[in-house]
C-alpha positions in Angstrom: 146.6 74.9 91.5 147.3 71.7 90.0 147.6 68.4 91.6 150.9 67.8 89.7 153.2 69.1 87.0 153.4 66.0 83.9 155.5 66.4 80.7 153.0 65.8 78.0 153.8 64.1 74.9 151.6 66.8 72.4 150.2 70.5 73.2 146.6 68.7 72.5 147.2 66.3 75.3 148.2 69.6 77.7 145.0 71.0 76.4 142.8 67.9 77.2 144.3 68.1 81.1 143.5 71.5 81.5 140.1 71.1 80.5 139.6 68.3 83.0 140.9 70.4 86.0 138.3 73.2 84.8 135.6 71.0 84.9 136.8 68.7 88.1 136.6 72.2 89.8 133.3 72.9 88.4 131.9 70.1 89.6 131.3 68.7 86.1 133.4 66.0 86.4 134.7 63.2 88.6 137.6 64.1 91.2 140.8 62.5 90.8 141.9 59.9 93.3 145.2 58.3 93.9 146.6 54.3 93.5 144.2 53.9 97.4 141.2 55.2 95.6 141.2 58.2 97.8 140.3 61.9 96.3 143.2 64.3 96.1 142.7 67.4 97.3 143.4 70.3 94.5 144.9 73.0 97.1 147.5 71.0 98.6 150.2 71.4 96.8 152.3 69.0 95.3 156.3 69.7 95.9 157.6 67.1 93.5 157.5 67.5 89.4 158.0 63.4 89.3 157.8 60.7 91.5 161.1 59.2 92.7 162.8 56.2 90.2 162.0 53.5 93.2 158.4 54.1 93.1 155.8 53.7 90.9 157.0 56.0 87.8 153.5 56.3 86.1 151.7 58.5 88.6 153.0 60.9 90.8 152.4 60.5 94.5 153.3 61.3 98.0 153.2 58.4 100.1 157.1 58.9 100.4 156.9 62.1 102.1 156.5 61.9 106.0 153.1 62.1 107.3 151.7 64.1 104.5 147.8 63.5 105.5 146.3 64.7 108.6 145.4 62.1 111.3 141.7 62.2 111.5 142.3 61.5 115.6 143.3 65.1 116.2 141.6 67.7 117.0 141.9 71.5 116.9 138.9 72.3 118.9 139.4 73.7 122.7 137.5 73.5 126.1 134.0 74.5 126.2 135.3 77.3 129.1 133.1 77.6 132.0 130.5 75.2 130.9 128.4 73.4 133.0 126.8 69.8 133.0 124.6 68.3 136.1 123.5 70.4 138.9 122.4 67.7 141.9 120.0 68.6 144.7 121.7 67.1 147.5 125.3 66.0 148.2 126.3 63.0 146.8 129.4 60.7 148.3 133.0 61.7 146.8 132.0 64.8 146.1 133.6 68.4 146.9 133.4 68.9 150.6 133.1 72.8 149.8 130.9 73.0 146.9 129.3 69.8 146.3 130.6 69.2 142.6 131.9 65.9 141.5 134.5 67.1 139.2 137.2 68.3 141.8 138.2 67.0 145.1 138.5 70.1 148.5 141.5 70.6 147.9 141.3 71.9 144.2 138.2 74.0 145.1 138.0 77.3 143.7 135.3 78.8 145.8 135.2 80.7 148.4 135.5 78.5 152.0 132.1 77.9 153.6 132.1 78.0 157.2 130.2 74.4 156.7 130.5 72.7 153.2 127.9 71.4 151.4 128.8 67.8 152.7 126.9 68.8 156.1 124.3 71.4 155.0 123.4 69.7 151.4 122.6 73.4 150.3 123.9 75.1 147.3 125.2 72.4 145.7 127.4 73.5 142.5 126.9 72.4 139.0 129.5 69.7 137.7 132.1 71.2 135.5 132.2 69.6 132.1 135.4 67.7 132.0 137.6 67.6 128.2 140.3 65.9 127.2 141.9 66.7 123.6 144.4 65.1 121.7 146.0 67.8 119.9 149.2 67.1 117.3 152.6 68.6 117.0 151.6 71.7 115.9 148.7 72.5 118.2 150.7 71.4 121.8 153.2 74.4 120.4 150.2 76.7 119.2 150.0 79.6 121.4 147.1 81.5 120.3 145.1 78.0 120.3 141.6 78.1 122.0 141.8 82.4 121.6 138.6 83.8 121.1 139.1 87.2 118.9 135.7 88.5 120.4 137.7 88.9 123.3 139.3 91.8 122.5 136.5 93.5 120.9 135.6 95.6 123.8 139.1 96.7 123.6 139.2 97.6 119.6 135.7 99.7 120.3 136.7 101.7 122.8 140.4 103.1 120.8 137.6 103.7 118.5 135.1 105.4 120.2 138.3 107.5 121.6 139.6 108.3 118.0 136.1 109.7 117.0 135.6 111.8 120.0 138.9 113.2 119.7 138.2 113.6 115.9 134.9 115.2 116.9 136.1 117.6 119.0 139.1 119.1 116.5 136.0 119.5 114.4 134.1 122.0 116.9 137.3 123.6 118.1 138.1 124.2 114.4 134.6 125.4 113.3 134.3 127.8 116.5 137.5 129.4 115.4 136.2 130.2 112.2 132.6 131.4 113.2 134.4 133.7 115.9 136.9 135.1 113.3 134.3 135.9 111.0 132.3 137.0 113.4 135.0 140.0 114.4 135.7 140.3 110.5 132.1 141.1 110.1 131.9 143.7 112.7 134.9 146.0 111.6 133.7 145.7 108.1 131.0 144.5 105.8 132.4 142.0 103.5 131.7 141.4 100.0 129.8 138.5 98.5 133.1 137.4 97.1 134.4 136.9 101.1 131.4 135.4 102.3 131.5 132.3 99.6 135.3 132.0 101.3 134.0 131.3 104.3 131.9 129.5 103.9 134.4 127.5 101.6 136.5 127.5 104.7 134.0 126.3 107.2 133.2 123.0 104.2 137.0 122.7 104.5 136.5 122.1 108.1 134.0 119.7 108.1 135.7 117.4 106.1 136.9 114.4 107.6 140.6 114.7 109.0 141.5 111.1 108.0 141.6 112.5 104.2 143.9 115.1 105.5 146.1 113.9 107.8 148.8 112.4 105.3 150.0 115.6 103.8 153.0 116.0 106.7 153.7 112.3 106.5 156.9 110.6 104.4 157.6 107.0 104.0 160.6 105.6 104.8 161.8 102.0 104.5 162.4 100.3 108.3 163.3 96.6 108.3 163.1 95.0 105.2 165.8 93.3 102.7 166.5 96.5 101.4 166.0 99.0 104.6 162.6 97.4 106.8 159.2 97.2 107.1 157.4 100.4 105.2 156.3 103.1 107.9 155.2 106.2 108.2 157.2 108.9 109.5 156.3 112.6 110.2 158.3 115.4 108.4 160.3 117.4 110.5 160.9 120.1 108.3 159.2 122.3 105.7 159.7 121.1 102.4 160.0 124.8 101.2 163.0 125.2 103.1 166.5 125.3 101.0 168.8 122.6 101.5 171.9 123.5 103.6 174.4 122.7 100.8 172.0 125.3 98.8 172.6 128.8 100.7 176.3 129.2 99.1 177.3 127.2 96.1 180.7 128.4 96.5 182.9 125.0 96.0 185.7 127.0 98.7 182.8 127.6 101.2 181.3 125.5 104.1 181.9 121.7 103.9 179.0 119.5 103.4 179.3 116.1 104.0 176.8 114.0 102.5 177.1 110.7 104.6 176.0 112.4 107.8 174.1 115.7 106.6 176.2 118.0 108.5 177.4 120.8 107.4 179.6 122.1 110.6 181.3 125.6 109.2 178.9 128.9 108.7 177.9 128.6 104.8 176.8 132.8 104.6 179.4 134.4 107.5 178.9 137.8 105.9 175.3 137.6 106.2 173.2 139.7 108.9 172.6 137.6 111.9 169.5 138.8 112.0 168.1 137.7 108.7 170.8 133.9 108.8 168.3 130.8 109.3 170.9 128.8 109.4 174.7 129.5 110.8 175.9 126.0 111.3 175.5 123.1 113.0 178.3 124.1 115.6 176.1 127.3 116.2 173.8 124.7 117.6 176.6 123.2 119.6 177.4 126.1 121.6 173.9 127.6 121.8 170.9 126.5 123.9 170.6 123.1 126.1 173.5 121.9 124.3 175.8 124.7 126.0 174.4 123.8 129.3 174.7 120.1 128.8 178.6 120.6 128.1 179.0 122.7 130.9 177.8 120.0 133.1 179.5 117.5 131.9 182.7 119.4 132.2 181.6 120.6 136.1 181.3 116.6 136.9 184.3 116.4 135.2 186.4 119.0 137.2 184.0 117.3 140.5 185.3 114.0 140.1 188.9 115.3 139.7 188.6 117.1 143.3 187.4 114.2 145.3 183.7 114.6 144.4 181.5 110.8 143.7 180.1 111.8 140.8 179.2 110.4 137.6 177.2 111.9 135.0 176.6 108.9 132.9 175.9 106.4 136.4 174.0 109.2 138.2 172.8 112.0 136.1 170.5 113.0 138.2 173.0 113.8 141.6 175.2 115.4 139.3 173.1 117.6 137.6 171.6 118.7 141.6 175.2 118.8 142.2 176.2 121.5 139.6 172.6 123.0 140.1 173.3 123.7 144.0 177.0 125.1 142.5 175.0 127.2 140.6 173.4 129.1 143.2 176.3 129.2 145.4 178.8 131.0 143.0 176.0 133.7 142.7 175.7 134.2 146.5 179.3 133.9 146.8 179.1 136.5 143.6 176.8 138.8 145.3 178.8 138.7 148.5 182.1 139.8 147.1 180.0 142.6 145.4 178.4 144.1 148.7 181.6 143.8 150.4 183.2 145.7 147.9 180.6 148.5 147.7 180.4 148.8 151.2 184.1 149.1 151.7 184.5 151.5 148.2 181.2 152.7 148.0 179.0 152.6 144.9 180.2 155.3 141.9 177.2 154.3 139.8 174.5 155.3 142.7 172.5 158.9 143.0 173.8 159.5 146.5 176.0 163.1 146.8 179.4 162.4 148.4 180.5 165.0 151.4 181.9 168.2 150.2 184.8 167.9 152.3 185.8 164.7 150.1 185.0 166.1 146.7 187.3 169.2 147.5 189.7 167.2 149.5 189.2 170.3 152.2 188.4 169.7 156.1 188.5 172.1 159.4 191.1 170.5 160.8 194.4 171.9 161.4 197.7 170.0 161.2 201.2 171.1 161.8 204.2 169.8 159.4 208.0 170.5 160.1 210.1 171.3 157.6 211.0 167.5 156.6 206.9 167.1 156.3 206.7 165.1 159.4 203.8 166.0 161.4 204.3 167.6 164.4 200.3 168.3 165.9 197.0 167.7 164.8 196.6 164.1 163.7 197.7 161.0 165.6 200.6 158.8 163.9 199.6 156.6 162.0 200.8 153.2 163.1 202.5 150.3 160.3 199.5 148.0 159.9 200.0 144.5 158.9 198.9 142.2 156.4 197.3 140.2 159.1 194.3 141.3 161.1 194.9 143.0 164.4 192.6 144.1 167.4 190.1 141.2 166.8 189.1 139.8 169.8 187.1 136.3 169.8 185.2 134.4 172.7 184.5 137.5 174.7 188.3 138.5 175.4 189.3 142.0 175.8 192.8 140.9 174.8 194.8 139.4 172.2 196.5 136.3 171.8 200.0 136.4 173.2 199.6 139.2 175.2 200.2 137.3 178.1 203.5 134.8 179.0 204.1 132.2 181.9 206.1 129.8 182.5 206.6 128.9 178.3 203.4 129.8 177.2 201.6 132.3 175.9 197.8 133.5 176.8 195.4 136.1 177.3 195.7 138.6 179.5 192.7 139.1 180.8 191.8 136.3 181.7 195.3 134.4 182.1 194.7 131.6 180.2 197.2 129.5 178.2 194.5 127.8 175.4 193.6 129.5 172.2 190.0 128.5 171.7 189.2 129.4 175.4 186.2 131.5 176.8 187.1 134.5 178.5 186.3 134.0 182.6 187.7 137.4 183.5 188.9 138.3 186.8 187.3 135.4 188.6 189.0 133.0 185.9 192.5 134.1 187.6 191.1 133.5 191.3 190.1 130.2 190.9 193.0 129.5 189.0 195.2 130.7 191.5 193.1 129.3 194.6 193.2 126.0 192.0 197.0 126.1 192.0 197.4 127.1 196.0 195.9 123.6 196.7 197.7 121.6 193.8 200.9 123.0 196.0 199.6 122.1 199.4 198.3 118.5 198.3 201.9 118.2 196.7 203.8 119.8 200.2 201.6 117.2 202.6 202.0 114.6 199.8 205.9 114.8 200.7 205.8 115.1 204.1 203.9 112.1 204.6 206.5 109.8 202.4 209.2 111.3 204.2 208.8 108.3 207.2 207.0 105.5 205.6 205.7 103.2 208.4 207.4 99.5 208.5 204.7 96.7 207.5 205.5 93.9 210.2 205.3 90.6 208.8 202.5 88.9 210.3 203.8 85.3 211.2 201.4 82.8 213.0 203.1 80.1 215.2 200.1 77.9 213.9 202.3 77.3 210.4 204.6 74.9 209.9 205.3 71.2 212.0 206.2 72.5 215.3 203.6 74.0 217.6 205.0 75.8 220.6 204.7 75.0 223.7 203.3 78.3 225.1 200.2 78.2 222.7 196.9 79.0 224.4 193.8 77.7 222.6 190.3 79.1 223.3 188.0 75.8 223.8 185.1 77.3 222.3 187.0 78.1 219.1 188.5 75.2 219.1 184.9 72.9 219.2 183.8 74.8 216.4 186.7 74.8 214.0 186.5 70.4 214.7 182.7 70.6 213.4 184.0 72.7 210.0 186.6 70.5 209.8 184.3 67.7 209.7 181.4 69.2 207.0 184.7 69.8 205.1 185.9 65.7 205.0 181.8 65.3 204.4 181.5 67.3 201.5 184.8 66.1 200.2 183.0 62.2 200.2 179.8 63.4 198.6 180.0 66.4 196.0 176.6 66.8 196.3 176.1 68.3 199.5 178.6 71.3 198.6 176.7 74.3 197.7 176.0 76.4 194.9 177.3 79.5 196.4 181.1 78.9 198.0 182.3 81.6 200.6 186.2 81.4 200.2 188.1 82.3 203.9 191.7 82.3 203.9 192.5 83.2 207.1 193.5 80.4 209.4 193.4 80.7 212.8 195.3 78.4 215.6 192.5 76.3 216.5 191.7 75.4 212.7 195.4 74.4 212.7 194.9 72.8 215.7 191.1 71.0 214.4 193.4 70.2 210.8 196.0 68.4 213.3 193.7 66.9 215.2 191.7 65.2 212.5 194.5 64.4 210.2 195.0 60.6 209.7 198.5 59.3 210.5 198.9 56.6 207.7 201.9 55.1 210.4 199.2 54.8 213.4 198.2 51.3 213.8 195.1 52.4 215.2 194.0 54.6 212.3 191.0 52.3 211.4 189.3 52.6 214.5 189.5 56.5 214.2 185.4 57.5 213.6 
């Protein structure tokens, strides 16, 4: 490329110039350098045809453009990774307490603890780790493959490859055993001609040829992610190309619409055609054929789920609703099944080998009845009874009764058993005996009950003469009492001057007898006595 592009003045002068860049890149001639006497470098291009008007107009240049030259100071080299520098004998001071190296500190030690570092045992010192720093520009700080090493992920590249050929290699036996066994079986039923043996043997040079030259012919391209559709990738076919074209099989302008935008052609192009020579009916043949059938049936059984209470979502839990309608499934077919016995059992089964009895096919039996003259019978069949629509005679929770076949006192029961609640468990005849011994004593508790709160007995207020100012005159006080009711009295006034001899545990007493009245009188202090202060 040229350094820059000049207006010459002739053609010759244009000519001269691109013989000097011929021979400059040659070698054959002196490199051209700038106003600093430095070289230019041919391969960097320059951006600008002329130089601006404020510079110097007789030589282009690019000292006006922003840091155009490399600085020599950086550097695109990396760390020397696990290298190694001075391995001491012994442990020197300020070193790794762990390992012994003087590039780290304990606490930034990668190895494995030792029960005593190498500061007490000088043993196994480590090497010293070899220590860079690089000052790397704006585009290397930002450079995120910088320092990669590509021979890292060689081991990686070779064994993809060595998988591709083994797989390869083996599509090669598999192929060539086919062969040998079919020709093999074609040679024992007959002898073939020379003619058929150069074909196989054609076919078996077929096989051995690598896949790699064959494994395009299947393959379209198709534009992904460019300006005009993508990046060009490959694409298998997904149909044979000898098939005809949809909008092919009826060229009728009034039959099946095609529409081109989306390919899909929904109608039946050939509906007079024998099903069983049509390729192609449709695309709403596929819509109501196959998985697509069963996906639409359960989305409309989540649907109808939902609708009925059901939490069920087949786009937020596919899975639970297709269990759901799964598990549906199988019940409508047992219910299904059910329904069928029950019906056979109950109508019998015309489609079955099994003879019915005579007497029903001829409608003829042994037994004689007796009509009157209006056709009512008169002997030799029971009357019928009037049935109703709901079920009789079925007796639950081992009753030989019915419900309601029993009334007392407002309620109906069971008669067997006498009891007045629905869902209860026939007790039979000792059910009634305890009931009635149970209601025997209800009425004797009730009958003594009464008799009792006929004459309620008269609580006599209990009045002690001991309350209130006055103390009668014909009140006797026991001496002994007395004496000990003073001493409570006085650990009460002692614990009332210091809270700290009251214990934890307080037994309350509210019964007052005379002589604590009495002690209380005794040891009250009369604020009117003039001799109060010589009380103890």
């Amino acid at each position: 490329m040229a350094t820059a592009s000049v207006a010459f003045k002739s053609r010759e002068d244009h000519r001269k110039q691109l013989e000097l860049e011929e021979a400059r890149k040659a070698g054959l001639a002196p490199a051209e350098v700038d106003e600093d006497g430095k070289e230019i470098n041919p391969h960097i291009p320059q951006y600008m045809s002329s130089a601006p008007w404020y510079l110097n107009a007789e030589r282009p240049s690019l000292k006006h453009q922003r840091k155009w030259k490399s600085d020599p100071n950086y550097t695109k080299s990396w760390y020397d990774r696990g290298a190694k520098t001075f391995h001491a004998d012994k442990y020197r001071k300020g070193a790794c307490e762990n390992c012994g190296a003087m590039t780290h500190d304990k606490k930034a030690c990668v190895e494995r603890p030792r029960q005593l570092g190498a500061k007490w045992t000088s043993k196994n010192i480590a090497a010293d780790e070899k220590i860079e720093t690089f000052e790397l520009d704006y585009d290397g700080k930002r450079d995120r493959w910088n320092g990669f090493d590509a021979a890292s992920y060689k081991h990686i590249v070779q064994r993809y490859e060595a998988r591709d050929e083994a797989r390869s290699r083996f599509l090669k036996e598999q192929q060539l055993k086919k062969l040998e066994e079919k020709n093999n079986n074609q040679d024992k039923e007959d002898e073939a001609s020379d003619d058929e043996d150069n074909d196989d043997a054609l076919k078996v040079d077929e096989a051995k040829v690598d896949e790699s030259k064959q494994m395009d012919f299947a393959k379209v391209e198709k534009r992904v992610r460019t300006t005009g559709g993508g990046s060009t990738g490959t694409v298998r076919n997904l149909r044979i190309r000898e098939d005809t074209a949809k909008y092919l099989l009826n060229l009728d302008v009034n039959s099946a619409h095609y529409d081109p935008k989306t390919r899909s052609m929904r109608e039946d192009p050939l509906p007079d055609m024998d099903p069983n020579e049509k390729f192609y009916a449709g695309d709403n043949q596929y819509r109501v054929s196959g998985q697509a059938l069963e996906f639409k049936q359960l989305n409309v059984h989540a649907w109808e789920a939902f609708d009925k209470g059901h939490d069920v979502h087949m786009q937020a839990a596919p899975s639970q609703a297709e269990l759901l309608y799964k598990n549906f499934k199988i019940n409508k077919e047992k219910l299904k099944s059910h329904s069928k016995d029950t019906i056979m059992e109950k109508y019998g089964n015309a489609a079955t080998d099994e003879l019915l009895p005579r007497e029903l096919l001829l409608g003829q039996s042994e037994k004689e009845v007796e009509y009157d003259r209006a056709g009512r019978i008169i002997k030799g069949q029971e009357t019928a009874l009037p049935k109703s629509k709901y079920e009789e005679d079925a007796y639950i929770n081992n009753h030989t009764s019915v419900w309601g076949s029993w009334w007392r006192d407002h309620h109906w029961g069971y008669k067997c058993c006498q009891q007045t609640v629905r869902n209860s468990y026939c007790t039979g005849a000792a059910g009634i005996e305890a009931a009635e011994a149970a209601a025997d004593l209800m009425r004797a508790n009730i009958a003594r009950k009464e008799s009792t709160e006929e004459a309620p007995a008269q609580a006599e207020e209990k009045r002690l003469a001991t309350w209130g100012s006055e103390v009668p005159d014909d009140l006797v006080l026991d001496e002994k009492k007395l004496s000990e009711a003073l001493q409570k009295e006085d650990a009460r006034r002692r614990e009332e001057r210091d809270e700290r001899k009251r214990k934890y545990n307080v037994k309350w007493n509210d019964e007052v007898t005379p002589e604590d009245m009495e002690a209380y009188r005794m040891k009250r202090v009369h604020h009117d006595d003039p001799m109060k202060d010589f009380l103890n």
